[in-house]
C-alpha positions in Angstrom: 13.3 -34.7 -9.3 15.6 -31.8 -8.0 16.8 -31.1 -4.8 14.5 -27.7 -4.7 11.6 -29.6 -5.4 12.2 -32.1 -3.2 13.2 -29.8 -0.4 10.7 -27.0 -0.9 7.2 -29.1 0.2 9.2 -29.5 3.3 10.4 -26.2 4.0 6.9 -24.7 3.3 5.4 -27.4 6.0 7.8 -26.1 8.4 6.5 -22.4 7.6 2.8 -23.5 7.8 3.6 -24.8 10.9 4.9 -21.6 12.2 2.5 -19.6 11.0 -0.3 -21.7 12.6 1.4 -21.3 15.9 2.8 -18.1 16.1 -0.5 -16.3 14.3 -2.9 -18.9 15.8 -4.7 -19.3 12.5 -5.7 -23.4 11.6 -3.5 -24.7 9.2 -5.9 -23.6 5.9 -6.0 -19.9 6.9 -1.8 -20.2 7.3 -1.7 -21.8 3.6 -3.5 -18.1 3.2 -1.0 -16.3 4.6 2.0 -17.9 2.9 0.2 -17.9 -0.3 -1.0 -14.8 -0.9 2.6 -12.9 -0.2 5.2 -12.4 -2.8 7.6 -14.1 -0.6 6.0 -17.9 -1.0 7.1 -16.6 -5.3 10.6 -16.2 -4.4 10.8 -19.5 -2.0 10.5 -20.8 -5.9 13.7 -18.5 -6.8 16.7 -21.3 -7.6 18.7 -18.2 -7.3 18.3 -17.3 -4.0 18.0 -20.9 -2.3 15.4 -19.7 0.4 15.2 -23.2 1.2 18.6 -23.4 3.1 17.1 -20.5 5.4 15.7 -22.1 9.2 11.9 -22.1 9.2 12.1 -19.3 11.8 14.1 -17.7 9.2 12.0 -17.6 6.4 8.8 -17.2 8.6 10.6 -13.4 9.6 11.1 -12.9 6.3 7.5 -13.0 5.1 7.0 -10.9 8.4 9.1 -8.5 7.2 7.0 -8.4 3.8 3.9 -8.4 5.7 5.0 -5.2 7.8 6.1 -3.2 4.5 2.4 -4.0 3.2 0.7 -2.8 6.5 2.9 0.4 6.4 2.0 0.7 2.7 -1.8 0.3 3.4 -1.4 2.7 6.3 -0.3 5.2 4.0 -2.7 4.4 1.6 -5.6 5.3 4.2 -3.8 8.7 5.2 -3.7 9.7 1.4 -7.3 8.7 1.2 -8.5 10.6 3.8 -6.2 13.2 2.9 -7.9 13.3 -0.8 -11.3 12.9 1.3 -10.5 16.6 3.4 -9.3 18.2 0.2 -12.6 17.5 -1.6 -14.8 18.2 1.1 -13.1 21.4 2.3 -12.7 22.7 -1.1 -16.1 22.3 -1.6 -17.0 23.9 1.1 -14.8 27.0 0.4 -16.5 27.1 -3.7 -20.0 26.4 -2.2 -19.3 24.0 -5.8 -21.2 20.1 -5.1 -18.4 18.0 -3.7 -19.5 15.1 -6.8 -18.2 18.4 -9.4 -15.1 19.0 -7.1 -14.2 15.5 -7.5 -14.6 15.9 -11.2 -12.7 18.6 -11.2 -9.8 17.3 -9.1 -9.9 14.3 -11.9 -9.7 16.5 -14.8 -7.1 18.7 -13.6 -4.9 15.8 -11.6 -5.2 17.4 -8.1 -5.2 13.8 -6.8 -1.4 13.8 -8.6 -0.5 16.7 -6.9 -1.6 15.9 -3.9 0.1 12.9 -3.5 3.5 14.2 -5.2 3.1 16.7 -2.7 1.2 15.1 0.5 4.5 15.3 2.7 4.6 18.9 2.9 0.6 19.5 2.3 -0.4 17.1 4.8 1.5 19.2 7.6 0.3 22.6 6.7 -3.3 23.9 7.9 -6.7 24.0 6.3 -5.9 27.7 4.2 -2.7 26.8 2.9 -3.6 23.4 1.3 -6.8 25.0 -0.1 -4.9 27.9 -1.5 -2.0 25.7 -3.2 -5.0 23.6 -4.9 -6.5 26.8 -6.1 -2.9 27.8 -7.4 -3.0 24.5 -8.8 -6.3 24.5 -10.3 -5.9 27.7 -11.7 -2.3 27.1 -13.6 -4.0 24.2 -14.9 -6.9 25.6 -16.3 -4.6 27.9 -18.1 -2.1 25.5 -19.3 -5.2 23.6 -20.7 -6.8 26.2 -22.9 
């Protein structure tokens, strides 16, 4: 038996513990935690000897990991609902079903242009995003035929 192996069951007790207390979750539900983040994978890195970190240590670690994911899934909802306005205002503008703008905006990557350009889109208002899709669209359409 190596030292990692040896040391690791121990390290990831400590961590548990931590996470019970500080999240106030029962010791199952901070097995959860731990496990489902790509940090408990690189506590297994013989590289990077995690294992010499504190508990506290490696318990703000994972935190830090866990924050990147909640900004990541924030995003992720203010694309969505981004995509969402799009569809719906687009429609609304073509009188066309908001099921065939969808379709459209599949066919033609809108949802790629979008999101390539959301930064600048997302800040503009409601005529200028529906005029660059219809620029978009429309270059598209030709480059297709």
């Amino acid at each position: 038996m190596n030292i990692e192996s040896a040391i690791l069951p121990i390290k990831i007790n400590e961590l548990v513990s931590i996470i019970s207390t500080r999240k106030r979750l029962n010791t199952v539900d901070a097995m959860g935690y731990l496990y489902s983040s790509v940090f408990y994978n690189r506590l297994h890195d013989t590289q990077s000897k995690w294992w010499y970190l504190s508990g506290i240590n490696l318990y703000h670690e994972l935190e830090k990991e866990k924050h990147k994911q909640h900004l990541t899934d924030s995003q992720l909802e203010k694309e969505r609902m981004f995509y969402i306005f799009c569809v719906e205002k687009y429609s609304e503008l073509t009188a066309i079903p908001a099921s065939e703008v969808l379709v459209m905006f599949q066919k033609y990557d809108v949802f790629n242009f979008t999101t390539k350009n959301y930064d600048v889109l997302h800040s503009q208002g409601e005529e200028y995003i529906l005029n660059e899709i219809a620029v978009f669209l429309k270059n598209q359409i030709k480059l297709r035929k």
